[in-house]
SERO-4910 file (N, C-alpha, C, O; in steps of 0.05 Angstrom, whole numbers):
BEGIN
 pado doro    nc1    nc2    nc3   cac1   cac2   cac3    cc1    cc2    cc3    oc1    oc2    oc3
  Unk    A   1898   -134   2379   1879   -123   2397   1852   -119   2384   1832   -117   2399
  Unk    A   1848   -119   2354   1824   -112   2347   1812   -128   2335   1791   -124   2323
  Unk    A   1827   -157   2338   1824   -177   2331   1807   -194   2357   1788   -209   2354
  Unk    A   1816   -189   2378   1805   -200   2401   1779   -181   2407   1760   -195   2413
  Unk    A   1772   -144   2406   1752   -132   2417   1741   -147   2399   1727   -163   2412
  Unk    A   1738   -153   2369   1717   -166   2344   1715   -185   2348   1692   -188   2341
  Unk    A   1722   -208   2355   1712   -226   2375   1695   -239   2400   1682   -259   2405
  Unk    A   1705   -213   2415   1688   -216   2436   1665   -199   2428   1643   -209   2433
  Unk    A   1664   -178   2418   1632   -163   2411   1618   -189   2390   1595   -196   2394
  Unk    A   1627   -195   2378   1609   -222   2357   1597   -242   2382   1574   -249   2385
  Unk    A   1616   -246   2396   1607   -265   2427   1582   -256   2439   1562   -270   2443
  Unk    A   1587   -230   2446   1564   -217   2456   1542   -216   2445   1522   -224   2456
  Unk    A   1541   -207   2421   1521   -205   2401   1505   -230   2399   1480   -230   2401
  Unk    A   1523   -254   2394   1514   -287   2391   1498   -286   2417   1474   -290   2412
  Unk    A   1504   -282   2445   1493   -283   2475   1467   -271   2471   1446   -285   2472
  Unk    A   1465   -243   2466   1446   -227   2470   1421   -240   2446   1398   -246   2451
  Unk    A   1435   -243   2424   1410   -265   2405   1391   -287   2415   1367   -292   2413
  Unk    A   1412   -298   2429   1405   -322   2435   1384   -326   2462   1369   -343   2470
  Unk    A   1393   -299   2471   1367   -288   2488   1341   -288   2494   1322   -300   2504
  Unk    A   1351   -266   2481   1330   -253   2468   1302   -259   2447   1283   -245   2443
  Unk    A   1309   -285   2435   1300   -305   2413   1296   -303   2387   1295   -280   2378
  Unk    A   1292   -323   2370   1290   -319   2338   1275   -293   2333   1283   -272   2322
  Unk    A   1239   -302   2346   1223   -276   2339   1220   -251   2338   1205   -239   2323
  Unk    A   1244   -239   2364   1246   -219   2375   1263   -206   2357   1263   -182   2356
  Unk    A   1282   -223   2340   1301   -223   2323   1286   -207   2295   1282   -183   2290
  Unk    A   1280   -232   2282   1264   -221   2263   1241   -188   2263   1239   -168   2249
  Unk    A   1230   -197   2284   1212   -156   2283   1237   -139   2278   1240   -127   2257
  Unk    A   1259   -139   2300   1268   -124   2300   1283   -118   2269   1283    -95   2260
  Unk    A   1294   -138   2254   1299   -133   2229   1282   -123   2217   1293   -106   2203
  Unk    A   1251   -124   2213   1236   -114   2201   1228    -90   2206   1219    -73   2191
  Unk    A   1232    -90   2236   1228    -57   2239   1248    -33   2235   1244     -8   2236
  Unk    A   1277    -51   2228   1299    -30   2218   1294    -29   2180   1298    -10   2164
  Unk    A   1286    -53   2174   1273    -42   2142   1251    -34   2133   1246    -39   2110
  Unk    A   1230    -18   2149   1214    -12   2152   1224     26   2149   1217     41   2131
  Unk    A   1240     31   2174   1249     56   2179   1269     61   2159   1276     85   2159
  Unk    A   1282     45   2139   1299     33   2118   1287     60   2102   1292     84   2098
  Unk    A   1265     39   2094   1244     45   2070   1229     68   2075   1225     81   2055
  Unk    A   1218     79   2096   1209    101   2105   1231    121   2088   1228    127   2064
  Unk    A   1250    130   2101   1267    143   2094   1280    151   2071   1294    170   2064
  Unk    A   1270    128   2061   1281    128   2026   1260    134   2012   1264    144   1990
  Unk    A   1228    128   2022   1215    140   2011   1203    165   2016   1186    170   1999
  Unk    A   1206    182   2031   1198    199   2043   1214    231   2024   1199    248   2016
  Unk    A   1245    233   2021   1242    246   1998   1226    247   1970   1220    270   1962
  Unk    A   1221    232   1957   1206    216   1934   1182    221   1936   1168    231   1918
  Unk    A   1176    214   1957   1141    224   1964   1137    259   1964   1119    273   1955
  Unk    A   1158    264   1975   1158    307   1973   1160    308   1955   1138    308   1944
  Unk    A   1189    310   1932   1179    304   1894   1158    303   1889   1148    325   1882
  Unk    A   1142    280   1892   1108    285   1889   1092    308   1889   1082    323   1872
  Unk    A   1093    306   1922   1080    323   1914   1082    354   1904   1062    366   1896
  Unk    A   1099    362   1905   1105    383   1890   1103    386   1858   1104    408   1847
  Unk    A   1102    362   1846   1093    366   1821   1064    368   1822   1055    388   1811
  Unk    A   1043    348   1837   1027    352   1843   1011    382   1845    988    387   1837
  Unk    A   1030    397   1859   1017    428   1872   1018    442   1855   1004    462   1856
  Unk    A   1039    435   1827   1038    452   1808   1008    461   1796    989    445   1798
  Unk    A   1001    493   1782    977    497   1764    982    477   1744   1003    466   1736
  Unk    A    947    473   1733    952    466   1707    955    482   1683    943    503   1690
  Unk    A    963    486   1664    957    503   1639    937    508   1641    923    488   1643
  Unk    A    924    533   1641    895    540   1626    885    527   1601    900    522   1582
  Unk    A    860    523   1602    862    517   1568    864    541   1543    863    537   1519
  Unk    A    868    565   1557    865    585   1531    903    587   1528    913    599   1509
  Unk    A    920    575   1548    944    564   1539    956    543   1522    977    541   1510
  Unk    A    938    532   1523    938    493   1503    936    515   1473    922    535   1469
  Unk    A    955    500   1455    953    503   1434    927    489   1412    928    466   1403
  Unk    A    911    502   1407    893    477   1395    894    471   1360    902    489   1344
  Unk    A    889    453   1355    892    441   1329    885    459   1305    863    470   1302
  Unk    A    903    460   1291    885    473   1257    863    466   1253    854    445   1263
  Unk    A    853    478   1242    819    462   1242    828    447   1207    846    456   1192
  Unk    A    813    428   1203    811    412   1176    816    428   1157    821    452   1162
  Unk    A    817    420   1137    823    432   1113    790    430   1094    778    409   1090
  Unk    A    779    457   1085    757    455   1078    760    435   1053    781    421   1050
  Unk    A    736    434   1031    734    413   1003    748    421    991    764    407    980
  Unk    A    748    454    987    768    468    971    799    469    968    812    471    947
  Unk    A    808    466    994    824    460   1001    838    440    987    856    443    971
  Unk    A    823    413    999    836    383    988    829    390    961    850    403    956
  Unk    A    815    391    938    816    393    919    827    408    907    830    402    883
  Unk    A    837    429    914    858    442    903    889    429    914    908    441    904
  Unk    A    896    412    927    921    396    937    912    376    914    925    379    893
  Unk    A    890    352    913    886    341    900    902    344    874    917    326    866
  Unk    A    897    376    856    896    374    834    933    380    837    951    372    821
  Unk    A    935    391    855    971    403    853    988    374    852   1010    373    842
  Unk    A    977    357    860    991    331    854    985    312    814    994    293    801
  Unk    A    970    325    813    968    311    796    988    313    770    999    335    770
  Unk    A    997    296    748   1021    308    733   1006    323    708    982    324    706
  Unk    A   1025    335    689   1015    342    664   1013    323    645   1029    304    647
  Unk    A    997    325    628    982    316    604   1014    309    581   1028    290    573
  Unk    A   1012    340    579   1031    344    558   1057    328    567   1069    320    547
  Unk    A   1067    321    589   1092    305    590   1085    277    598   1100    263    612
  Unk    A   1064    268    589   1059    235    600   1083    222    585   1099    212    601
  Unk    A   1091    219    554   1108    208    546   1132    209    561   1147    190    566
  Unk    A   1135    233    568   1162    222    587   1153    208    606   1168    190    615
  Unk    A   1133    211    615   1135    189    636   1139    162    635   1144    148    655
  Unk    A   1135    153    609   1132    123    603   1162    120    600   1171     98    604
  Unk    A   1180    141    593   1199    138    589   1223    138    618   1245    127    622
  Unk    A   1205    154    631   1208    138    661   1210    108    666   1230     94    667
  Unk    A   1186    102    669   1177     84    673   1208     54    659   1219     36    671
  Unk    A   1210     62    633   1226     49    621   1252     51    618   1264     38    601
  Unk    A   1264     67    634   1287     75    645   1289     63    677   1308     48    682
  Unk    A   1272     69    696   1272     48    712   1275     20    723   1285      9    743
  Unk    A   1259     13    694   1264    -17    688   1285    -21    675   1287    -46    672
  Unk    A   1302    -10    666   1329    -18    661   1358    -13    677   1381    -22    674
  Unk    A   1343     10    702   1369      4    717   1357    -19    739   1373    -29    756
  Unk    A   1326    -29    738   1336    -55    747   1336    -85    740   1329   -106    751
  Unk    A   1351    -77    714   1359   -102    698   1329   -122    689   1330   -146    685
  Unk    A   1308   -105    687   1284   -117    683   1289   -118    654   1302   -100    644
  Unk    A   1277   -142    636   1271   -133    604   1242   -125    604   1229   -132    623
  Unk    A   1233   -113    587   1216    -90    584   1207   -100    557   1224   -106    541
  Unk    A   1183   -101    552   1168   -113    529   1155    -93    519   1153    -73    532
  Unk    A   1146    -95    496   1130    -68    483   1104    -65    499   1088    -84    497
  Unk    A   1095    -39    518   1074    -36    527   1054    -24    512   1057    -13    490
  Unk    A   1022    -28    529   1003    -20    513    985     10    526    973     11    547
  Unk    A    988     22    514    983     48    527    947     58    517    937     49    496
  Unk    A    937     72    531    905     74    533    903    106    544    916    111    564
  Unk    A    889    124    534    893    146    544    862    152    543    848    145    524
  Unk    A    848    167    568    820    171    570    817    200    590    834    211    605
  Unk    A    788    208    584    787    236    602    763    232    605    747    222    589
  Unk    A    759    245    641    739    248    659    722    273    659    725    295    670
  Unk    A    709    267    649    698    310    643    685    306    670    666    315    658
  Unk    A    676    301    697    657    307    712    684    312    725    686    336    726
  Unk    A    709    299    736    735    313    746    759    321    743    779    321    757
  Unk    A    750    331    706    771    343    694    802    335    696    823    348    697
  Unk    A    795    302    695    822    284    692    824    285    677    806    295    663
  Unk    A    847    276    666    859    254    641    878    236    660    895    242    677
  Unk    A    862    198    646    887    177    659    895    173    627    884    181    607
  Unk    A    925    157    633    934    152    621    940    111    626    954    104    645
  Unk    A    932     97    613    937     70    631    963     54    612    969     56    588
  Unk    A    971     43    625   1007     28    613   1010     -4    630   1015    -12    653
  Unk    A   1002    -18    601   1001    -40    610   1033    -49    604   1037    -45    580
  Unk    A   1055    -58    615   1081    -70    612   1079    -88    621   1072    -90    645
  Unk    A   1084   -111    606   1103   -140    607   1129   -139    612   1142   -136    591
  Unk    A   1145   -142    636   1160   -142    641   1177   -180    645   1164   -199    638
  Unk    A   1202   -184    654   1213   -204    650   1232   -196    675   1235   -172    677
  Unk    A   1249   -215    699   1258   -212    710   1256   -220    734   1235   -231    742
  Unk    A   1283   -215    754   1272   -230    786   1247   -212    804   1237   -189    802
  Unk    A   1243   -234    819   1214   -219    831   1222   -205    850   1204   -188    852
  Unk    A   1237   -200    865   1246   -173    875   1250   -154    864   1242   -134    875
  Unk    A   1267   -150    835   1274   -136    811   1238   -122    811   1234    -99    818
  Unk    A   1221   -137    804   1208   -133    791   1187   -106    815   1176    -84    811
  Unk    A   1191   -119    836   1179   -107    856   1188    -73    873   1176    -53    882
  Unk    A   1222    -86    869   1232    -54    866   1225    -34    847   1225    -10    852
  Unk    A   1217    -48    819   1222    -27    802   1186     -6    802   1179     16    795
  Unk    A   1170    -32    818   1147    -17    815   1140      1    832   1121     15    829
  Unk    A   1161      2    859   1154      8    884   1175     45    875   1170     67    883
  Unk    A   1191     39    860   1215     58    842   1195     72    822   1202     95    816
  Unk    A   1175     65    813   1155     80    798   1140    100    815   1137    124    812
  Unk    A   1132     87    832   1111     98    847   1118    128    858   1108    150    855
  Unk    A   1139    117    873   1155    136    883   1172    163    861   1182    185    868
  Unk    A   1170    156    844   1180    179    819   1154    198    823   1155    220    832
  Unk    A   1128    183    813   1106    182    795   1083    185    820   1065    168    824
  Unk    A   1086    203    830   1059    214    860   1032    203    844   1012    191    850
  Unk    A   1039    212    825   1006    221    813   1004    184    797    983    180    785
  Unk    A   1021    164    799   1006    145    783   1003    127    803   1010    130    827
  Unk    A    987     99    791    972     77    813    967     48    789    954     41    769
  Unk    A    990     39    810    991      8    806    973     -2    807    969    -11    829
  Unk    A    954     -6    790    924    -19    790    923    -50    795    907    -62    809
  Unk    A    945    -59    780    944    -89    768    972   -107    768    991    -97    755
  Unk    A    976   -130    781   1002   -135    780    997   -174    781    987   -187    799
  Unk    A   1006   -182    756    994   -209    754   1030   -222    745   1044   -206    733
  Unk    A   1037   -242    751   1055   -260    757   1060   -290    747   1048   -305    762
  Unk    A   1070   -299    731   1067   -322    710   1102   -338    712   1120   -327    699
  Unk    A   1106   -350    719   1128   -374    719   1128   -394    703   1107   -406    700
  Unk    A   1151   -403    687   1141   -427    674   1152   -452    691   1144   -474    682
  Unk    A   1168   -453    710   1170   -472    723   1176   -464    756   1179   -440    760
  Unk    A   1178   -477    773   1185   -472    804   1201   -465    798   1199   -442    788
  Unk    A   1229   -475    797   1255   -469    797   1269   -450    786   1293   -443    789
  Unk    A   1242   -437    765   1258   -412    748   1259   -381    768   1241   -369    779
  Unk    A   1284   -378    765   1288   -350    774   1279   -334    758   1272   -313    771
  Unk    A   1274   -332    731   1262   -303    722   1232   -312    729   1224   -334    737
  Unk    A   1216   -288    722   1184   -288    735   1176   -266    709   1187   -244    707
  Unk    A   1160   -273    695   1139   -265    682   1118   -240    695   1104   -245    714
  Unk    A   1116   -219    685   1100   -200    697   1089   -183    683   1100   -170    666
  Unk    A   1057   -182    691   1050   -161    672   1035   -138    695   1020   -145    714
  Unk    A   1043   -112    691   1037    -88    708   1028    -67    690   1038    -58    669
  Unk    A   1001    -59    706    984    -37    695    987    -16    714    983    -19    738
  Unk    A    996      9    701    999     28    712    975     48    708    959     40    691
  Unk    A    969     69    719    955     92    705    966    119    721    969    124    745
  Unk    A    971    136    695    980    156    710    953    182    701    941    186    680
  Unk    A    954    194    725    927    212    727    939    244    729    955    256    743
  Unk    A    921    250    709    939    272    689    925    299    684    906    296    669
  Unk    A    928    328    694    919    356    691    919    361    661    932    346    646
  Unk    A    906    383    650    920    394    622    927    410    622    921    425    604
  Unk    A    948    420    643    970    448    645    955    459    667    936    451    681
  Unk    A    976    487    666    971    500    688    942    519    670    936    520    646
  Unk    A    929    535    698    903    543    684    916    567    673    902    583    658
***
């Protein structure tokens, strides 16, 4: 039985189309996705505006920025980074402990020690010849750095004796920039 009413209503439907014509057809689809879309947007649009209606913050609510840090300031950070005098040797000994956990060989370096009287530095500069793969070599300087706030890879020169060789020749100048204690 509901096999035959679905039948004949599809009949009808086909009749009344066929009527009625293509064009008459089409608006009317357009005018049911039209009222579609209305409807669906019409919550969405209230959302709106209700965020919309919201106040804004005042500005004496806005949090505003720290102001900079005066000269004094950075120069006194400046100097808190910098390392001590008195322990540079260990540092080299850093330096050469690094290079051996990464299987770098380590050549006798040449060390240079100098002081800045107009900004009450002392550098310390460390030239090492190192031996090893060039990633090796690159970890271990990037592994300094990172120990060593206060020093700066100045110089990093690179020597092969053939394409094909995996070890890589390297010579790296360090300087580490150095306080003379606490005051």
């Amino acid at each position: 039985m509901n096999d035959i009413n679905a039948a004949v209503l599809a009949l009808r439907a086909r009749l009344l189309l066929q009527r009625i014509g293509a064009p008459a057809c089409v608006a009317i689809v357009l005018c049911a996705a039209g009222v579609a879309a209305w409807a669906w947007l019409l919550p969405q649009r209230a959302a709106q505006a209700r965020l919309l209606a919201r106040p804004l913050p005042s500005p004496a609510t806005l949090v505003a920025p720290p102001p900079p840090p005066s000269a004094n300031q950075n120069l006194a950070e400046f100097y808190q980074v910098l390392g001590e005098k008195r322990y540079a040797e260990q540092q080299v000994k850093v330096l050469f402990d690094l290079a051996a956990k990464s299987k770098l060989i380590l050549s006798q370096g040449e060390y240079k020690a100098a002081y800045d009287k107009a900004s009450r530095v002392s550098t310390y500069q460390i030239i090492l010849p190192v031996k090893g793969p060039y990633q090796s070599i690159w970890q271990f300087s990037m592994q300094a750095l990172g120990q060593m706030p206060f020093a700066s890879l100045d110089e990093v020169g690179f020597r092969r004796e053939t394409i094909a060789d995996a070890t890589v020749e390297a010579r790296l100048r360090f300087t580490l920039y150095l306080k003379d204690g606490e005051p």
